[in-house]
N, C-alpha and C positions, 0 to 999 in steps of 0.2 A: 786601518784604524778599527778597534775594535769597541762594543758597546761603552763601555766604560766611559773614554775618552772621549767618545760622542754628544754622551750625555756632560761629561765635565764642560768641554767648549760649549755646550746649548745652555747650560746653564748660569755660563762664564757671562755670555751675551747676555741672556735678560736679564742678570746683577747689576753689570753694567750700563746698558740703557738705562733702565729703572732709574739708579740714579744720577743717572748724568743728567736727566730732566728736573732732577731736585737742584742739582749744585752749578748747573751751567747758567752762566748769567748770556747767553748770546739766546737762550731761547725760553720766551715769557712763557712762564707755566705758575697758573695759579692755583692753591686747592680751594676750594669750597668751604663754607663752615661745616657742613655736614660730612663732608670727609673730613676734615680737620678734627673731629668729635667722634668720629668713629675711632681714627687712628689713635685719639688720646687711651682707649683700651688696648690697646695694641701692647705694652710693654708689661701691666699688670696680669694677661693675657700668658703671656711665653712665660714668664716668673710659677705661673701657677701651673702651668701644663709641666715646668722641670722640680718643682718642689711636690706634689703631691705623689706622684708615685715614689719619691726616695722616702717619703714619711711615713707612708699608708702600704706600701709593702715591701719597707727594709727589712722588716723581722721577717722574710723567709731567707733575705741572706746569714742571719746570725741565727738561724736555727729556735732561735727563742716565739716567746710567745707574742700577741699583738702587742697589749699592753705595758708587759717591760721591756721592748722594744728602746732601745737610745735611739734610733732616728726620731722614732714618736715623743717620749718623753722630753726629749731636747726641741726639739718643734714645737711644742707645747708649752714649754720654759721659754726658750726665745720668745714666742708670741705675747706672752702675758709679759715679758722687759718692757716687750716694743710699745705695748701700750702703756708703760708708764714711764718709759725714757724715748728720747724722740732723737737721741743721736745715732745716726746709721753704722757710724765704724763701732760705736759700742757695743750696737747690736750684737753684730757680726762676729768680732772678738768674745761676746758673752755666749752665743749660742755655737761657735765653734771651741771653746772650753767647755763649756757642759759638756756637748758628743763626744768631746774626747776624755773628760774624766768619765765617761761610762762605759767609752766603750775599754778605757785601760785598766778600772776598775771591777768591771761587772764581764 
């Protein structure tokens, strides 16, 4: 067995225990409010560590400059929808039409 697969099966395990403590009803496992409160950043948390670098340095994939960047520009249109519409699929839909009228345009 080589490194790879080592680490795939080691990693395999602590996925799995991990949550089996969450969803197994044979063994009482309760969190705390203070982990329960920490964890509530958890999701805002990974959203922002995978949208900021495709925003703030897409434009060295497209050769362009920072500012008329379409990853940037559409990130910045999307954000300003979201605060004035509050439905998530419209979001989504508005701000992957923007990126791609610019990117097919521009």
């Amino acid at each position: 067995m080589n490194d790879f697969w080592l680490a795939l099966l080691g990693m395999t395990c602590i996925t799995f225990t991990c949550r089996y403590f969450f969803f197994s009803t044979s063994v009482p496992f309760e969190l705390g409010p203070k982990v329960k409160r920490l964890l509530s950043y958890t999701a805002p948390s990974v959203l922002t560590a995978m949208w900021v670098p495709i925003v703030f340095l897409g434009h060295q994939e497209s050769n362009g400059d920072f500012i008329t960047s379409p990853f940037l520009i559409a990130g910045v249109t999307t954000v300003i929808f979201s605060l004035k519409i509050k439905n998530t699929l419209a979001i989504v839909i508005f701000g992957m039409g923007i990126f791609g009228a610019l990117k097919l345009f521009f």
